[in-house]
N, C-alpha and C positions, 0 to 999 in steps of 0.2 A: 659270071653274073651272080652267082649263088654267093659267091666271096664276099663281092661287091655287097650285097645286101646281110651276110652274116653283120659288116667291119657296121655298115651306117647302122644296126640294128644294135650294136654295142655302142657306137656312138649316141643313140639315144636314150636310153639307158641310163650313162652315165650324166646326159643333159637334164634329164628325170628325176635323177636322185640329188641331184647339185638343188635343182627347183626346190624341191621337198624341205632340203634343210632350210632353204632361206626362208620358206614359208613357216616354218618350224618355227623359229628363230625370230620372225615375225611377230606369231603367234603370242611367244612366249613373254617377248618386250613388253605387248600390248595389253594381257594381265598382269607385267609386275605393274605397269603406269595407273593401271584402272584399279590395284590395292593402295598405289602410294594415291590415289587421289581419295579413296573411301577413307582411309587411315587419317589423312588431313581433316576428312569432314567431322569423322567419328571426335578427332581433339580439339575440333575450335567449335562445336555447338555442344553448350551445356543440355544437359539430360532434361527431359519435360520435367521429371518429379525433383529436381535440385532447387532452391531457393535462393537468391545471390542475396548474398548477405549485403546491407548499407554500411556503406563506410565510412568511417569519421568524418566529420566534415562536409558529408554530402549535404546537400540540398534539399536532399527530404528531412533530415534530423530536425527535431524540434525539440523544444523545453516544456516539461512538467513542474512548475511547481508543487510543492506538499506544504498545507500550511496548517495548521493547529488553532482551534477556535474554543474559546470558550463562553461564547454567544456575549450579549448584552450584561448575563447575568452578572456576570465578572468582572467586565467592562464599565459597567454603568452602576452597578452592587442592584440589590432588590431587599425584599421583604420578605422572611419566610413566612409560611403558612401559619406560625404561631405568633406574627405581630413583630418579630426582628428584624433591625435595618441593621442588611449587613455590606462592609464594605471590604476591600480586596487591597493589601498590599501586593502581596504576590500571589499568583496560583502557578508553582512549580509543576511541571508534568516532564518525564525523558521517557522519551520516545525508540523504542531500538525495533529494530531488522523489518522498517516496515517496505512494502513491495507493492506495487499497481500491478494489474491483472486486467489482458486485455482476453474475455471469456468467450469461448465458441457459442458459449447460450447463457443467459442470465445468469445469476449466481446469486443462488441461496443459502444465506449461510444458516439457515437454520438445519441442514442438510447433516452436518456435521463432515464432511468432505473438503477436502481441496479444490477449488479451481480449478476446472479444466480449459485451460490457458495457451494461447497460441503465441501469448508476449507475456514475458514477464519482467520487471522494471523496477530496480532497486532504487526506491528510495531516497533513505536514508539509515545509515548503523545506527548511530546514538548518539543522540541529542538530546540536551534541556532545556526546557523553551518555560518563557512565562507567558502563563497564560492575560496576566491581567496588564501586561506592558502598553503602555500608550494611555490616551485620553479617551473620553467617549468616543470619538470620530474615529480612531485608531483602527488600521486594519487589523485583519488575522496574522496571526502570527507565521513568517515565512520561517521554516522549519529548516528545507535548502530546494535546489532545483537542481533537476536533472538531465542529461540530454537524452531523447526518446526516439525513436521511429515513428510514426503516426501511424494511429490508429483509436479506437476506441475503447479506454482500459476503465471497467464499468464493475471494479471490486476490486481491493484493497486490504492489508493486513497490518498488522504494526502490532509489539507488545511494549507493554509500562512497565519498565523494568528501576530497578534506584538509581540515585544518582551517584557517580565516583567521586565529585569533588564539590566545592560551592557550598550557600547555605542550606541544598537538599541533599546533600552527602549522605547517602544510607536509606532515602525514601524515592518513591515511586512518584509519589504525590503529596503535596505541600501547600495549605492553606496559611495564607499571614492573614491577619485582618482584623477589623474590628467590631463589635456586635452592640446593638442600639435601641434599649426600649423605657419606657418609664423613667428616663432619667438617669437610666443606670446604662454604663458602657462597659463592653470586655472584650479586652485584647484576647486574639485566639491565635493559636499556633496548633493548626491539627498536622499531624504529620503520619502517612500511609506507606506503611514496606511490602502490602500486596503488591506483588508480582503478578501478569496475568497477559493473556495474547487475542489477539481480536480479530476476528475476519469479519468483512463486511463486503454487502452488495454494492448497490449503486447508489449513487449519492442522490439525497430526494431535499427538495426544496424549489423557488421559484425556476429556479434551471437548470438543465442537467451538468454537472461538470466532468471531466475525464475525456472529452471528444480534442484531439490531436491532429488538426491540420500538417500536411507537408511544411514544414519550416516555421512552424509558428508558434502557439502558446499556451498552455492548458491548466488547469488546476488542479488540483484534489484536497480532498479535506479531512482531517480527523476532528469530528466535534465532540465537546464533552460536554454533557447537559446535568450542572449542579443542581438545577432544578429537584432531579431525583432526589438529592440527599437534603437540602432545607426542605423541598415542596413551592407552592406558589398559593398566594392571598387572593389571588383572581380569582381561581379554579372552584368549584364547589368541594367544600368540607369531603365530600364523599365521593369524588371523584378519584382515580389512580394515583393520580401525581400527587395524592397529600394524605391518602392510607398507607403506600407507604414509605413515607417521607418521614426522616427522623424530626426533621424541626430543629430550631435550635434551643429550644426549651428545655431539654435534657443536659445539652453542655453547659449552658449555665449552670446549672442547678449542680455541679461537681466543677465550679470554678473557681479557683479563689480569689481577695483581695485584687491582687497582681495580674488577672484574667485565667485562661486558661491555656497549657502548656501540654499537649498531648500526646503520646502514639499508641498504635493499637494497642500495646500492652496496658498501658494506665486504661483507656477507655473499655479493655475487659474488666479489670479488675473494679472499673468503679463506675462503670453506669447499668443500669438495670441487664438483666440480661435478654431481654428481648428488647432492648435497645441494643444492647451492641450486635443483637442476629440481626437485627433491621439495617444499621452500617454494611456490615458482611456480604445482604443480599441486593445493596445499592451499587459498592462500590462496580460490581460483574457489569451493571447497567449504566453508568456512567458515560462510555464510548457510545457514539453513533458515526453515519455519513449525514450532516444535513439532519433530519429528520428518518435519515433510513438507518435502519436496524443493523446491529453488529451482533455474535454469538460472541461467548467467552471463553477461552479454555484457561484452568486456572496453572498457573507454573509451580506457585508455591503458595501451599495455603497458611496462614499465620492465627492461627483460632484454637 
């Protein structure tokens, strides 16, 4: 009997350890299954702090246009503060490396800092645009368009850099036109090789522009207010916009016969010299958004 229960006691035993491995084995199947399914989840769900970028063609992309204005004054010519009607064949302006800037908080460019920017949006490289192209009714000048993500890009940069070819080859900035008082008229050809870079905030006028719907269409603007450099006959005498404003009573008055033919160089050399610092400290003020302020940083000074 003792036998009898040594032999079944080794028989169970061996029934015991057979169990063990299959449970073992079991065991082991059922965390490789439960890595290979964590492993699956770990690669097909992007990261919370990842951003999936928009891709060409989607359906959120939209267009910015960038367009270049040189208000009415250019448009439609005016009167400077000293009594001259003046009119605009061309107003030449090239535009290079300008960018929209969509800002985590306002942007001040009087700050002297960069943009702190969640989008940033090229542009245009360089371009020369006239400013005074069209009839009165004429739009702004479309510079180019770009394709965008949406959002709200509420500051902007761009520098005035010369032109490589055309009749502004060599300038920045290029007035053609004609001037008109008493009787007496003068062709003017001023011509500007400041170089100079611009950052600006948001664009201020009847409405805001730079807001970018999913697939849709937005604006931005580079204005440039000649006003600063003739002044304005509206304004009072003693008002900003005509202390200090050159007027055009000084170019005449160093024009010849033929009109007048100019660049910086000639205009140091031959008009007062706090005329030509009054040019100098206009041209920086020239650039706005709208009505909203730009800083200037200068690239190359010519004085």
């Amino acid at each position: 009997m003792w036998v009898f229960n040594l032999i079944r006691a080794g028989k169970m035993k061996k029934q015991l350890l057979k169990l063990g491995n299959i449970l073992l084995l079991g065991a082991i199947a059922l965390c490789a299954c439960a890595d290979t399914q964590n492993l699956q989840s770990q690669t097909s769900e992007t990261p919370p702090s990842e951003t999936t970028a928009i891709q060409p063609g989607s359906a959120e992309i939209g267009t910015i246009e960038f367009r270049a204005n040189g208000e009415d004054f250019i448009r439609e010519g005016f009167v400077s503060k000293d009594g001259w009607e003046l009119s605009f064949n061309h107003v030449y302006v090239t535009i290079a490396n300008a960018q929209a800037y969509e800002t985590l908080i306002p942007y001040n460019p009087d700050t002297g800092v960069e943009p702190q920017a969640q989008q940033i949006i090229s542009l245009v490289e360089f371009q020369t645009v006239d400013l005074a192209a069209g009839d009165e009714s004429a739009a702004t000048i479309l510079v180019n368009e770009v394709p965008a993500p949406p959002g709200r890009y509420n500051a902007i940069s761009w520098q005035m850099v010369p032109a490589v070819d055309g009749m502004a080859a060599g300038y920045s900035l290029m007035l053609v036109g004609t001037a008109s008082k008493d009787g007496l008229t003068v062709p003017f050809n001023l011509r500007f090789n400041e170089e100079m870079a611009f950052s600006c905030g948001d664009y201020v006028g009847e409405e805001r522009k730079g807001t970018l719907q999913p697939g849709g269409r937005a604006d931005l603007e580079a204005t440039f207010h000649f006003d600063h450099l003739f002044g304005d006959p509206e304004a009072e005498a003693e008002a900003e916009i005509n202390t200090g404003a050159l007027g055009f009573e000084p170019l005449a008055a160093i024009a010849t016969p033929e009109g007048l033919d100019a660049n910086l160089d000639t205009l140091r050399e031959q008009l007062a010299a706090e005329d030509y610092q009054r040019i100098m400290a206009i041209l920086p003020n020239l650039a706005h958004v709208g009505e909203g302020h730009c800083a200037e940083k200068p690239m190359s000074r010519k004085d």
